[in-house]
LODRENSE-255544 format. One line per field, with one value per residue: residue number from 0; residue in one letter; chain; x, y, z of N, C-alpha, C in turn. Coordinates in nm, 2 decimals. Layout:
// LODRENSE-255544
pos = c(NUM|...)
code = c(A|...)
unit = c(A|...)
n_c1 = c(X|...)
n_c2 = c(Y|...)
n_c3 = c(Z|...)
ca_c1 = c(X|...)
ca_c2 = c(Y|...)
ca_c3 = c(Z|...)
c_c1 = c(X|...)
c_c2 = c(Y|...)
c_c3 = c(Z|...)
END
This chain:
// LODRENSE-255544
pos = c(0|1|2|3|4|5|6|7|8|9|10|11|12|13|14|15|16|17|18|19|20|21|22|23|24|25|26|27|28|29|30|31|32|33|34|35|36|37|38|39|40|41|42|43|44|45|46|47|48|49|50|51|52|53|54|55|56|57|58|59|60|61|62|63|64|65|66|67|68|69|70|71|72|73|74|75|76|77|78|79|80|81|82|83|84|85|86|87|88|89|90|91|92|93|94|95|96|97|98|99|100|101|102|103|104|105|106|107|108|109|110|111|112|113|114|115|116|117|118|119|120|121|122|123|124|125|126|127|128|129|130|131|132|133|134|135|136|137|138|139|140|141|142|143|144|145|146|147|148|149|150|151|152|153|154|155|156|157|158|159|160|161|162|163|164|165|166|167|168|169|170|171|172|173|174|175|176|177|178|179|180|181|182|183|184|185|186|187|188|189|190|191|192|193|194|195|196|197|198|199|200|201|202|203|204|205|206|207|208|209|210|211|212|213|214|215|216|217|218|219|220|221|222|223|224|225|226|227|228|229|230|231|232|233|234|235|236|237|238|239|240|241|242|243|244|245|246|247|248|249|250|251|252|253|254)
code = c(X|X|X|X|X|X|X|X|X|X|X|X|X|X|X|X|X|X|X|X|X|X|X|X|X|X|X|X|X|X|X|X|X|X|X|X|X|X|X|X|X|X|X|X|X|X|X|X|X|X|X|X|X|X|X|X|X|X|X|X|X|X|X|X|X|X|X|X|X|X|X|X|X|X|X|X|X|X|X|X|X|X|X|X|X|X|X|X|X|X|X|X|X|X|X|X|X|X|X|X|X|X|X|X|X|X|X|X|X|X|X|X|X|X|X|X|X|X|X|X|X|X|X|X|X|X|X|X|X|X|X|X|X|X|X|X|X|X|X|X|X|X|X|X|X|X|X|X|X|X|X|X|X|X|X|X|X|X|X|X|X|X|X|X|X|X|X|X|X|X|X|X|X|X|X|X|X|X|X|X|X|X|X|X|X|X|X|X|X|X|X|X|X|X|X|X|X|X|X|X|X|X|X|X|X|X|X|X|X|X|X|X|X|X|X|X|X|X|X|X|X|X|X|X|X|X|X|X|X|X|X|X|X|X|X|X|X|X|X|X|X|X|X|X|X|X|X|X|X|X|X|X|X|X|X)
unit = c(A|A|A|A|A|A|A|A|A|A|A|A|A|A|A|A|A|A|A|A|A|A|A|A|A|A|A|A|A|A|A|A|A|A|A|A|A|A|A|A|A|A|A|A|A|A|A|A|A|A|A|A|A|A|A|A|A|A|A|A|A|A|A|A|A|A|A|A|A|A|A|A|A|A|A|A|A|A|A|A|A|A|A|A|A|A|A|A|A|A|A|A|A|A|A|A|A|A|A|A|A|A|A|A|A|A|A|A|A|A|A|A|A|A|A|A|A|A|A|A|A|A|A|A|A|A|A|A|A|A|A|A|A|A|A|A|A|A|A|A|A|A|A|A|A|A|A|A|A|A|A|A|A|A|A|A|A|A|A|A|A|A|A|A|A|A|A|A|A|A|A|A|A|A|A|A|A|A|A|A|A|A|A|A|A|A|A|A|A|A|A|A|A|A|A|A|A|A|A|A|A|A|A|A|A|A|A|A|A|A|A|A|A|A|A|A|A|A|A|A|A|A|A|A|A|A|A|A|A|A|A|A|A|A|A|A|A|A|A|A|A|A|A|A|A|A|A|A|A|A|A|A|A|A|A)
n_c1 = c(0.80|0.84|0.68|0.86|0.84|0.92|1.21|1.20|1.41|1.71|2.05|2.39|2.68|2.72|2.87|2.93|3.06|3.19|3.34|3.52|3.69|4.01|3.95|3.82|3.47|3.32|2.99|2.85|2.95|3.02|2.72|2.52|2.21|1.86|1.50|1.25|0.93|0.62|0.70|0.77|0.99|1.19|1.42|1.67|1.89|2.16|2.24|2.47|2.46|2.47|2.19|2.08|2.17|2.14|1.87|1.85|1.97|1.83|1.59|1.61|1.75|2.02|2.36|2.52|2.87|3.00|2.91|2.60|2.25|1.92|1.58|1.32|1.40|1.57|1.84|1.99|2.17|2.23|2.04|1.92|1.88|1.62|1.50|1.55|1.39|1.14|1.13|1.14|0.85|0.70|0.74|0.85|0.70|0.66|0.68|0.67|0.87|0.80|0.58|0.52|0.30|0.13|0.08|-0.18|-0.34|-0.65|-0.67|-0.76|-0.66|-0.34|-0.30|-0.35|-0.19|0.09|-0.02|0.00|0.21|0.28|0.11|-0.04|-0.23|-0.45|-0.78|-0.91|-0.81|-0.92|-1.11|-0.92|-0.79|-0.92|-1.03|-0.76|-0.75|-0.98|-0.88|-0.70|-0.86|-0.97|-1.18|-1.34|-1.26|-1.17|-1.16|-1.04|-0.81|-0.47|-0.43|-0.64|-0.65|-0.58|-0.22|-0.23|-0.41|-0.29|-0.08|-0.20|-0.29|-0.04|0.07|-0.17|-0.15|0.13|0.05|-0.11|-0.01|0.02|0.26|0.62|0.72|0.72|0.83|0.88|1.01|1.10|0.82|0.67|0.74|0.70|0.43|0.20|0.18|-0.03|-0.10|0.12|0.03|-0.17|-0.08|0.11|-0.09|-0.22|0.02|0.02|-0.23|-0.17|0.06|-0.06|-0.24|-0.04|0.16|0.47|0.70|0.95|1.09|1.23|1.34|1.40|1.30|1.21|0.98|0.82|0.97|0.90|0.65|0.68|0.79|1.05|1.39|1.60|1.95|2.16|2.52|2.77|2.82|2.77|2.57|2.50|2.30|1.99|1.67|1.44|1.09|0.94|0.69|0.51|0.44|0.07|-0.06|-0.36|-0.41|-0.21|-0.37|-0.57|-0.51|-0.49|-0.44|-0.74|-0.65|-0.74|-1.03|-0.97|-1.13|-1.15|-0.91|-0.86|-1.00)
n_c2 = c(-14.04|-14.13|-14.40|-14.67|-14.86|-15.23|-15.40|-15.56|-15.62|-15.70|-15.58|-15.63|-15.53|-15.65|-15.87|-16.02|-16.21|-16.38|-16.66|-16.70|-16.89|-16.81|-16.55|-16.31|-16.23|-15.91|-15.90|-15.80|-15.52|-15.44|-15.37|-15.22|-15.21|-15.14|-15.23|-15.16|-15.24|-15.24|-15.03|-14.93|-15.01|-14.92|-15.09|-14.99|-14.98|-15.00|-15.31|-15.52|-15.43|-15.51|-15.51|-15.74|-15.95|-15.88|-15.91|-16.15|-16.27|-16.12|-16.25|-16.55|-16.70|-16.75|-16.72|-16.47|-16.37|-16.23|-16.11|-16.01|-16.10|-16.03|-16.17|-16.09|-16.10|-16.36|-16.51|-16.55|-16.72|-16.86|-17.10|-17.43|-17.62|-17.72|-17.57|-17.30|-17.33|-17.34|-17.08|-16.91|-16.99|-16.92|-16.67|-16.50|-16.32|-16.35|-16.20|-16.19|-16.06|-16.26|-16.33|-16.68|-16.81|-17.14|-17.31|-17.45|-17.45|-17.35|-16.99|-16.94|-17.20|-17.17|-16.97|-17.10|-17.29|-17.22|-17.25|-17.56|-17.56|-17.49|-17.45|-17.74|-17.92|-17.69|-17.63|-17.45|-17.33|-17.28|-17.07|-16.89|-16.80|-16.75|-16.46|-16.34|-16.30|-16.17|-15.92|-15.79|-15.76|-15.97|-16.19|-16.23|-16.40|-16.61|-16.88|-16.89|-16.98|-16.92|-16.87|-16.69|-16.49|-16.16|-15.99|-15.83|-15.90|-16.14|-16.08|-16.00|-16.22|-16.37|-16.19|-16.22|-16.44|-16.43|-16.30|-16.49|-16.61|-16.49|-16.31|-16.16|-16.01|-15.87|-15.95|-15.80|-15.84|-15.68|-15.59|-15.52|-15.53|-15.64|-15.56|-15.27|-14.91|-14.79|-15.02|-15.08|-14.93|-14.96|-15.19|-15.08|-14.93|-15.13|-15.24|-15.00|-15.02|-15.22|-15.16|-14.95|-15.10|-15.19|-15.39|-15.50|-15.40|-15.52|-15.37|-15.42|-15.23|-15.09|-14.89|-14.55|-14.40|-14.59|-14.65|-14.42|-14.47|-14.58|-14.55|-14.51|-14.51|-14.67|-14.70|-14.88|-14.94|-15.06|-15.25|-15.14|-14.98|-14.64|-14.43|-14.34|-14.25|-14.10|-14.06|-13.74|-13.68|-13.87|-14.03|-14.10|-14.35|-14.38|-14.12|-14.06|-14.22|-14.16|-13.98|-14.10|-14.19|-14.39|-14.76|-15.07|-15.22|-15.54|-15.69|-15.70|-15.71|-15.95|-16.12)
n_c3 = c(-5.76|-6.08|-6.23|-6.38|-6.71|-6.68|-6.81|-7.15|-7.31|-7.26|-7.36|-7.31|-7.42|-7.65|-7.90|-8.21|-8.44|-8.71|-8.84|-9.13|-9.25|-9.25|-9.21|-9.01|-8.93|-8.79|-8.75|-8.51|-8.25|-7.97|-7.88|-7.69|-7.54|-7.47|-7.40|-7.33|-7.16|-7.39|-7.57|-7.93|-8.14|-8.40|-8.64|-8.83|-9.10|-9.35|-9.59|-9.46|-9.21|-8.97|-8.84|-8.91|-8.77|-8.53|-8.49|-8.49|-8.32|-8.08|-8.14|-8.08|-8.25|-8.30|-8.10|-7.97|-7.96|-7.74|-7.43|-7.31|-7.30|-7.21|-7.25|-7.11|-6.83|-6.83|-6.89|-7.22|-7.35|-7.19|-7.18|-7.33|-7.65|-7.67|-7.46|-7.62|-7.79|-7.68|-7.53|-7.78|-7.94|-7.66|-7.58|-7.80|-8.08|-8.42|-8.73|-9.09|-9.39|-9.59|-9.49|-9.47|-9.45|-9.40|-9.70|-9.76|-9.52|-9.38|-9.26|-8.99|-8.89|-8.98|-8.77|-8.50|-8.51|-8.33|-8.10|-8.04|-8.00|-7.78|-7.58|-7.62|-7.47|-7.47|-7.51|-7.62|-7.86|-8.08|-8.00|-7.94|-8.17|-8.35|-8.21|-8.21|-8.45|-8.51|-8.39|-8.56|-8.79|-8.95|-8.87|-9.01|-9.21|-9.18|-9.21|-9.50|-9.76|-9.79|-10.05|-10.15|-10.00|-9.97|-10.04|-9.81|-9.67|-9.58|-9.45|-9.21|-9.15|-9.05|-8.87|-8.64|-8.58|-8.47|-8.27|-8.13|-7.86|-7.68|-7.66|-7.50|-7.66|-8.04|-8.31|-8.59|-8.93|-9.19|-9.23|-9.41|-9.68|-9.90|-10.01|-10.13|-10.10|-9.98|-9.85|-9.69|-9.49|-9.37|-9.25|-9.07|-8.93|-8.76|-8.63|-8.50|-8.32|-8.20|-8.04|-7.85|-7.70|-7.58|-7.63|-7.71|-7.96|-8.21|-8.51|-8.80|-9.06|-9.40|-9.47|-9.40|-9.42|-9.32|-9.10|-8.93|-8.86|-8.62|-8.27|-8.17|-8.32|-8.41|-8.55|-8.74|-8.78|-8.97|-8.78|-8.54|-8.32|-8.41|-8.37|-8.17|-8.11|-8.01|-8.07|-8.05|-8.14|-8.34|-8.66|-8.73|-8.82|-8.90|-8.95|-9.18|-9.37|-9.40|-9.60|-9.83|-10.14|-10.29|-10.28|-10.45|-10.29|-10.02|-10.06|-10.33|-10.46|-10.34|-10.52)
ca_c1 = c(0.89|0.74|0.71|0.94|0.85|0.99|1.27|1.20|1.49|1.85|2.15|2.52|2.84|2.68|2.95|2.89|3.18|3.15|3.48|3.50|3.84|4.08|3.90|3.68|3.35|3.27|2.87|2.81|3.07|2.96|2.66|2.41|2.10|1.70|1.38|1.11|0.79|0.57|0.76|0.75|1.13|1.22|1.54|1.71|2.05|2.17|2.28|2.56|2.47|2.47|2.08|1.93|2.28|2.07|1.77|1.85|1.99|1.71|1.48|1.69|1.83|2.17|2.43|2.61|3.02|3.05|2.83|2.48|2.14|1.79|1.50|1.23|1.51|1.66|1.99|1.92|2.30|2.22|1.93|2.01|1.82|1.49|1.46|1.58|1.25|1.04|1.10|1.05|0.76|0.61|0.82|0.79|0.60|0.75|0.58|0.77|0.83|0.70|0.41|0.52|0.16|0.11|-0.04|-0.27|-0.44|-0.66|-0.64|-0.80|-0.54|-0.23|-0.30|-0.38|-0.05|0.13|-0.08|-0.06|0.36|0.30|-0.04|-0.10|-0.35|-0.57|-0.95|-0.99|-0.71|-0.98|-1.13|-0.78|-0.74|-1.06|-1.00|-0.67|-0.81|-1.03|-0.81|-0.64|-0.98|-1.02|-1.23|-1.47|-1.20|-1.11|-1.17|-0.99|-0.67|-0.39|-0.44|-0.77|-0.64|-0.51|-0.11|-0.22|-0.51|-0.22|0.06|-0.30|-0.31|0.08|0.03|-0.28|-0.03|0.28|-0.05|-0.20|0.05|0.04|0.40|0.65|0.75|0.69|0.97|0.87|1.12|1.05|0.68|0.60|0.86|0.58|0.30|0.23|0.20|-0.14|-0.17|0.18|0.04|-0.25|-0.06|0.18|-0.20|-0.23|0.11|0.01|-0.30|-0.14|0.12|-0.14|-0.24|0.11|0.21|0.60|0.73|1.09|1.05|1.31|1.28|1.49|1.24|1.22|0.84|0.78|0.99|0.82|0.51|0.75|0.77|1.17|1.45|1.78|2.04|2.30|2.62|2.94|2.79|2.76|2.45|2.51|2.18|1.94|1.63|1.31|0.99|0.79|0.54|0.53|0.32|-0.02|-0.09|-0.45|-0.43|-0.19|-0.43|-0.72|-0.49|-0.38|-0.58|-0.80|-0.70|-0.83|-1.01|-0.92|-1.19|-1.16|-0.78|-0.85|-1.15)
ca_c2 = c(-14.09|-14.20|-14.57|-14.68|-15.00|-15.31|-15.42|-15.67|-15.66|-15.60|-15.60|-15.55|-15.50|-15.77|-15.86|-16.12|-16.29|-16.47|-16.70|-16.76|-16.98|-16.73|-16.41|-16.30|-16.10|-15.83|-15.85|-15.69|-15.48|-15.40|-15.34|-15.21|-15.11|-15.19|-15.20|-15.13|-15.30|-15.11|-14.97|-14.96|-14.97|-14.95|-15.09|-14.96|-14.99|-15.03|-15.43|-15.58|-15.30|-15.55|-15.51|-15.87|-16.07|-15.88|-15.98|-16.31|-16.28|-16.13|-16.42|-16.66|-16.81|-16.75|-16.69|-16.39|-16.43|-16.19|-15.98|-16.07|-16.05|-16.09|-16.18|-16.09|-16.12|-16.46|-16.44|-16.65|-16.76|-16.99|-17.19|-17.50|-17.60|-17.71|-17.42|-17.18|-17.32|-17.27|-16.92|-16.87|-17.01|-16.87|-16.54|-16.41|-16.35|-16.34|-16.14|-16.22|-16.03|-16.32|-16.40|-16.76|-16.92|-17.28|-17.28|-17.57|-17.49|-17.23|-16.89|-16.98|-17.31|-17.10|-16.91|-17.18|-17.37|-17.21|-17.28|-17.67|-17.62|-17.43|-17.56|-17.88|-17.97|-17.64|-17.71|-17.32|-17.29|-17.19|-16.94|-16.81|-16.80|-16.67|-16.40|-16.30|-16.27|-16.05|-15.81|-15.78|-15.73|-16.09|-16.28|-16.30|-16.42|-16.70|-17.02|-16.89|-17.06|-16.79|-16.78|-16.70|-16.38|-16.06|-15.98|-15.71|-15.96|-16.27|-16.02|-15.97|-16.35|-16.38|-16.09|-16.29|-16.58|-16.39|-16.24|-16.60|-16.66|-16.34|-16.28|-16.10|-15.91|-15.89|-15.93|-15.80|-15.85|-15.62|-15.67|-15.43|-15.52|-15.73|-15.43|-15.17|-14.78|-14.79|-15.16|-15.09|-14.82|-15.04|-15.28|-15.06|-14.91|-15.24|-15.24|-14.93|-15.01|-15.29|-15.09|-14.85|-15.20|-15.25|-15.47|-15.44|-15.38|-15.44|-15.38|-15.39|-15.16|-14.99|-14.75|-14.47|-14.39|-14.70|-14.63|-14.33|-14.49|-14.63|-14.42|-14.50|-14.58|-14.75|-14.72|-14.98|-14.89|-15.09|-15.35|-15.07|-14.82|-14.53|-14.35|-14.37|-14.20|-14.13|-13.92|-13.62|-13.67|-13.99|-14.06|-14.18|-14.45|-14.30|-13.98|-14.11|-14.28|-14.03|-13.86|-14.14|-14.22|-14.51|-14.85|-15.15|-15.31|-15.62|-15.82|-15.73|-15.78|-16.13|-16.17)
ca_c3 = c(-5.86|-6.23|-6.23|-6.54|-6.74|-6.72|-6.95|-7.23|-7.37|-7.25|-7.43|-7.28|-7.50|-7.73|-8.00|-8.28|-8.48|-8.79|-8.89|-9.30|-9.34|-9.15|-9.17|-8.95|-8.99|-8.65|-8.73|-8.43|-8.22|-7.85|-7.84|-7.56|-7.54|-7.39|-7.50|-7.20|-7.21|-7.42|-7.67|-8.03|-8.18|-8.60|-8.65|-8.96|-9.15|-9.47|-9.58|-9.40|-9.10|-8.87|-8.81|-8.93|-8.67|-8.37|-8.47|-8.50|-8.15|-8.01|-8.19|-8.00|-8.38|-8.31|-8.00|-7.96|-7.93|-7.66|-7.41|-7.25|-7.38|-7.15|-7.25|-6.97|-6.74|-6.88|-6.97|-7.33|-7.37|-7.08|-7.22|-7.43|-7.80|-7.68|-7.40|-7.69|-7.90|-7.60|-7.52|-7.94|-7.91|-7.59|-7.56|-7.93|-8.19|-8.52|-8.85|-9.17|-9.49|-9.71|-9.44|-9.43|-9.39|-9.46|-9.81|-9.75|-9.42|-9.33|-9.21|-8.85|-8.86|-8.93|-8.64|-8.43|-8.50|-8.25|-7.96|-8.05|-7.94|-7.63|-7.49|-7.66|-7.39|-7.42|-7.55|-7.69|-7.94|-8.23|-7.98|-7.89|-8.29|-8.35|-8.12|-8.26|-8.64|-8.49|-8.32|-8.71|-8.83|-9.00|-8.83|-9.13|-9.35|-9.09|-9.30|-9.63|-9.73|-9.87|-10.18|-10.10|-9.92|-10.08|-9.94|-9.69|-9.56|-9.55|-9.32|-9.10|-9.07|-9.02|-8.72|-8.61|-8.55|-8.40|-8.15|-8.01|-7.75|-7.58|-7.66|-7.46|-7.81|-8.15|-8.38|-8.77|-9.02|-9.32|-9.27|-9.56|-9.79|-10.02|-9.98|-10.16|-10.02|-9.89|-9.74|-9.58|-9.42|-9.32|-9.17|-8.98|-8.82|-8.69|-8.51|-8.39|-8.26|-8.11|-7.96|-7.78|-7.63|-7.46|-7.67|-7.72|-8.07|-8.25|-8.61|-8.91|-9.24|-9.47|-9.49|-9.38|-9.40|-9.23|-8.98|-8.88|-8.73|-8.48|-8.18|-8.14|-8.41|-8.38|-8.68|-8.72|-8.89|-8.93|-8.67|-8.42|-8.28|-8.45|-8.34|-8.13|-8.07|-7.97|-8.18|-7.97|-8.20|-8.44|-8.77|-8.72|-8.96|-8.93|-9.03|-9.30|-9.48|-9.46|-9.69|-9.92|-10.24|-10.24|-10.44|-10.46|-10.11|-10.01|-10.13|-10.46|-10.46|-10.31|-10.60)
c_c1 = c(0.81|0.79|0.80|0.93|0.92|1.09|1.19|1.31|1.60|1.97|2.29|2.64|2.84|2.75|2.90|2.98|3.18|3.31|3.46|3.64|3.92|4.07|3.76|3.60|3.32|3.12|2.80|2.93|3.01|2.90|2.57|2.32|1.95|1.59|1.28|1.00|0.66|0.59|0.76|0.88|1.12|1.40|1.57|1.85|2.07|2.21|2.44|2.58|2.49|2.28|1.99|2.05|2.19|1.96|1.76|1.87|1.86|1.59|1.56|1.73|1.96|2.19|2.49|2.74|3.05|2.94|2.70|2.36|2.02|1.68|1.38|1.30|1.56|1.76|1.98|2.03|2.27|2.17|1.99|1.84|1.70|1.43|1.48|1.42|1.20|1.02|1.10|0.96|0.65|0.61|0.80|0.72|0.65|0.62|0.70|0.74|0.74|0.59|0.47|0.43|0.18|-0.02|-0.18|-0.39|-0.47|-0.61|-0.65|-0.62|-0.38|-0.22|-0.25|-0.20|0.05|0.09|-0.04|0.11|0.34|0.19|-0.12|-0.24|-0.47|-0.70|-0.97|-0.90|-0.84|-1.06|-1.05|-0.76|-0.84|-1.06|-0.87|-0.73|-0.88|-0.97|-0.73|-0.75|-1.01|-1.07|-1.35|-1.43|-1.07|-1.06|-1.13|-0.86|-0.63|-0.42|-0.55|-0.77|-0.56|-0.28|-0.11|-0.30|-0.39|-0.10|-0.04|-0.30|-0.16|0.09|-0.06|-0.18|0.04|0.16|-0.05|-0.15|0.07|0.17|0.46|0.68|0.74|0.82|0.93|0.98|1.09|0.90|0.62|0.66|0.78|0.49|0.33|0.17|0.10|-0.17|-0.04|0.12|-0.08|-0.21|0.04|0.07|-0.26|-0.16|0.07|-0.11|-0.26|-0.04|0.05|-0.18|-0.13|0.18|0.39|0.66|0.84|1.05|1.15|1.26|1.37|1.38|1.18|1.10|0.77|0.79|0.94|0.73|0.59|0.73|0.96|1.24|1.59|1.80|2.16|2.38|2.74|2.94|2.77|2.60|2.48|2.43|2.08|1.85|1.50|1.20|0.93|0.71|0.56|0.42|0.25|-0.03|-0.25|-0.51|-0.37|-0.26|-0.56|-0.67|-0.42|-0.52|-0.60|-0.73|-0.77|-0.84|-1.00|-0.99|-1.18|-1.03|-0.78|-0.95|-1.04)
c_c2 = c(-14.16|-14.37|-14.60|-14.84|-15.12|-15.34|-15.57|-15.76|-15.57|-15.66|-15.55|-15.58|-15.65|-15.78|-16.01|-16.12|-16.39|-16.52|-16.73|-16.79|-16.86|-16.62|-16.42|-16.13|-16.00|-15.78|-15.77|-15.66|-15.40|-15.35|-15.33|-15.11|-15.15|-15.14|-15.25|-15.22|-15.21|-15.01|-15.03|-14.87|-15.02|-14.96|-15.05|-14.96|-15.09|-15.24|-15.44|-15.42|-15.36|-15.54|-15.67|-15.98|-16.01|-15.92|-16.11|-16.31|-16.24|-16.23|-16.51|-16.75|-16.80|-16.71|-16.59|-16.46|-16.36|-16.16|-16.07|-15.99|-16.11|-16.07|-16.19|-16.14|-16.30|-16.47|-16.58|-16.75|-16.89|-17.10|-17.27|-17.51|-17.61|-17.60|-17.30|-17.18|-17.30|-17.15|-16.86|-16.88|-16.92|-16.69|-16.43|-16.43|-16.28|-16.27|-16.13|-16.12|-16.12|-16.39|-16.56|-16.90|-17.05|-17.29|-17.33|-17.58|-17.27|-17.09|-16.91|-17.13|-17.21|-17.01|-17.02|-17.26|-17.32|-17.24|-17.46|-17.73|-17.59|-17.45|-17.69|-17.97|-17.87|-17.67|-17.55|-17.24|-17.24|-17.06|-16.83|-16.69|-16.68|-16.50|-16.25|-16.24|-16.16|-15.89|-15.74|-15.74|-15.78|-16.24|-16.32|-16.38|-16.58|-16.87|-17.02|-16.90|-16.92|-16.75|-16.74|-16.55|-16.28|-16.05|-15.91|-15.83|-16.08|-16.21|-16.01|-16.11|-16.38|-16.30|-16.13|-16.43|-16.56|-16.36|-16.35|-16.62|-16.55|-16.30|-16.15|-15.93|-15.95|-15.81|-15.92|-15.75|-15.80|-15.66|-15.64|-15.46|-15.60|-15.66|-15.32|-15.05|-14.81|-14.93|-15.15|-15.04|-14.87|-15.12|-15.24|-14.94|-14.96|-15.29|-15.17|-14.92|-15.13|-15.25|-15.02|-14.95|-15.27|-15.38|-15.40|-15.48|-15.41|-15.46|-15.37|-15.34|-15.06|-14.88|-14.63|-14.43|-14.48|-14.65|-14.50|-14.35|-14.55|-14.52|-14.42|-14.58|-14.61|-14.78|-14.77|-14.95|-14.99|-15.19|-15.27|-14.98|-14.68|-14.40|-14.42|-14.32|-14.21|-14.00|-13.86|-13.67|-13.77|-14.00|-14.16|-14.22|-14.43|-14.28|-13.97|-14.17|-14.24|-13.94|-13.90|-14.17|-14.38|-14.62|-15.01|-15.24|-15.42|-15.74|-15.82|-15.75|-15.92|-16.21|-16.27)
c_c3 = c(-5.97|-6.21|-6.41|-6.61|-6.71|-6.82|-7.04|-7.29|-7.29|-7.29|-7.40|-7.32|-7.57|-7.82|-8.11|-8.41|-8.60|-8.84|-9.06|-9.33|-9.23|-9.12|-9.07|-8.94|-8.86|-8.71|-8.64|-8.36|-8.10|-7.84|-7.70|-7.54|-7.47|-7.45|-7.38|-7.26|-7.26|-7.57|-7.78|-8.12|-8.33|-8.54|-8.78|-8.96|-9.27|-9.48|-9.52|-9.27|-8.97|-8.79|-8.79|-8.83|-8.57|-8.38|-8.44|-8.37|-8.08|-8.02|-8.14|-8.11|-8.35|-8.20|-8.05|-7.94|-7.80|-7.61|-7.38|-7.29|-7.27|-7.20|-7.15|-6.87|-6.74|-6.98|-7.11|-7.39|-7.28|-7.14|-7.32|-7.57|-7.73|-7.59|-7.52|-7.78|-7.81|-7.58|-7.73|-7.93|-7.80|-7.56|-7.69|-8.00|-8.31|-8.69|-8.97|-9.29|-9.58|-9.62|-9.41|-9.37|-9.47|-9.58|-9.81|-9.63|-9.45|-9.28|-9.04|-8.79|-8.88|-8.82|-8.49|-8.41|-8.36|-8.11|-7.98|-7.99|-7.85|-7.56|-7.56|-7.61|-7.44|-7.51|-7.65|-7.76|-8.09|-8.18|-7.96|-8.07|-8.35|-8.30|-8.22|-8.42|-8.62|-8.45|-8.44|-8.76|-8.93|-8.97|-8.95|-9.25|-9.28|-9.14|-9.46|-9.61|-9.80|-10.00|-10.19|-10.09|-9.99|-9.96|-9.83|-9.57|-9.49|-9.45|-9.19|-9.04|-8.95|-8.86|-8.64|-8.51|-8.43|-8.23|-8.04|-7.92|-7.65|-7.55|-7.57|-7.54|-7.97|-8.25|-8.54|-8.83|-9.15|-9.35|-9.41|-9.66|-9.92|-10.05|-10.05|-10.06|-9.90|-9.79|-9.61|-9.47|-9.30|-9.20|-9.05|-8.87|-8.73|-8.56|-8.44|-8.27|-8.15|-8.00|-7.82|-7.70|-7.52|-7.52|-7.72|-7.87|-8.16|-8.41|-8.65|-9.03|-9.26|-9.49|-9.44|-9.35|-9.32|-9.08|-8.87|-8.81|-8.64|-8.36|-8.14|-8.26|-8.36|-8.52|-8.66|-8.85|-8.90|-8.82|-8.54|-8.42|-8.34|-8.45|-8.28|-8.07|-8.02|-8.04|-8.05|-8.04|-8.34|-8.57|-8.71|-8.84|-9.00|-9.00|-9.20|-9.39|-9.47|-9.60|-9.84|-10.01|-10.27|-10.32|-10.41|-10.33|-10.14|-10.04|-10.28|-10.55|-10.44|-10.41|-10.75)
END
């Protein structure tokens, strides 16, 4: 019998409820679905699809109204405020459209910051950090503050970040959506090398081309699943950019 992953994520007849004065909103509408350890999911769906209420639930910012959600087999409804920041903290790793680094500190220190909520004690939070930058492939660019950094290098630090804690999953929220063609393509070569690492994936993007280097998509419609699949054969981020035309590298964007 084939051994079959772990779950990361499981999601059963998830509903989500918004009140505004006597109407109410059905952002999400029974959902259920799972996401193995391993896998690398694109969410997509137009605005008000009901896409960015499950994220948020699966980032443990918001409660569902109905229906049960596990995070590495903890049911996350359970947990109260400061357990909800812990498993943020130790459980995900978050990659933002606008990056979200602290202007003021380094590239090695925004990394770092997360280790300082979840191991406060450890002694080897700049090798951890260190470490990570490298696995992005900016460890030479460790000690430059943001503006310092072009936008492709500053989503590498941001991914550098979401990395240090050896997260259960990695939750990007329109990472490309600031990027042009070629650096998106850059940075979703990154996920995928990180993927091929086992690292587990959920991604959001209206786009289409993005969502392609995924290896599985999920389309939210109307607050519902409306599709759900899986690629035979997915875009390498690669091969894609053997074939894209060159523009300007990243030092001389950051110059």
């Amino acid at each position: 019998m084939a051994e079959t992953n772990p779950l990361v994520l499981s999601i059963n007849h998830l509903s989500k409820t918004y009140k505004m004065g006597n109407v109410e909103v059905h952002a999400l509408r029974n959902i259920s679905t799972s996401v193995s350890k391993g896998e690398f999911v694109a969410i997509m769906g137009a605005s008000g699809s009901g896409k960015s209420t499950f994220m948020n639930i699966i980032g443990c910012l918001d409660k569902q109204t109905k229906g049960d959600f596990f995070l590495d087999g903890v049911d996350v409804a359970k947990l109260n405020r400061n357990q909800l920041a812990s498993i943020r903290n130790k459980k995900i790793g978050f990659v933002f459209q606008g990056f979200n680094l602290l202007a003021r500190t380094s590239a090695i220190e925004n990394v770092e910051l997360p280790l300082f909520y979840s191991h406060p004690n450890i002694k080897q939070k700049k090798e951890l950090a260190i470490e990570a930058l490298r696995i992005v492939g900016l460890s030479d660019r460790a000690h430059h503050l943001p503006n310092q950094l072009s936008g492709g290098q500053q989503q590498r630090v941001a991914i550098a970040r979401a990395l240090v804690n050896n997260p259960s999953i990695i939750l990007a929220d329109e990472p490309t959506g600031n990027l042009d063609s070629r650096t998106s393509v850059e940075v979703m070569e990154i996920f995928q090398k990180l993927n091929e690492k086992g690292i587990t994936i959920l991604l959001v993007t209206h786009e289409m081309e993005i969502a392609e280097f995924a290896k599985r998509n999920v389309i939210f419609k109307d607050g519902k699943i409306r599709s759900d699949f899986t690629f035979n054969q997915w875009q390498s981020a690669s091969e894609k950019l053997k074939n894209m035309p060159d523009i300007l590298d990243d030092d001389e964007e950051a110059a």
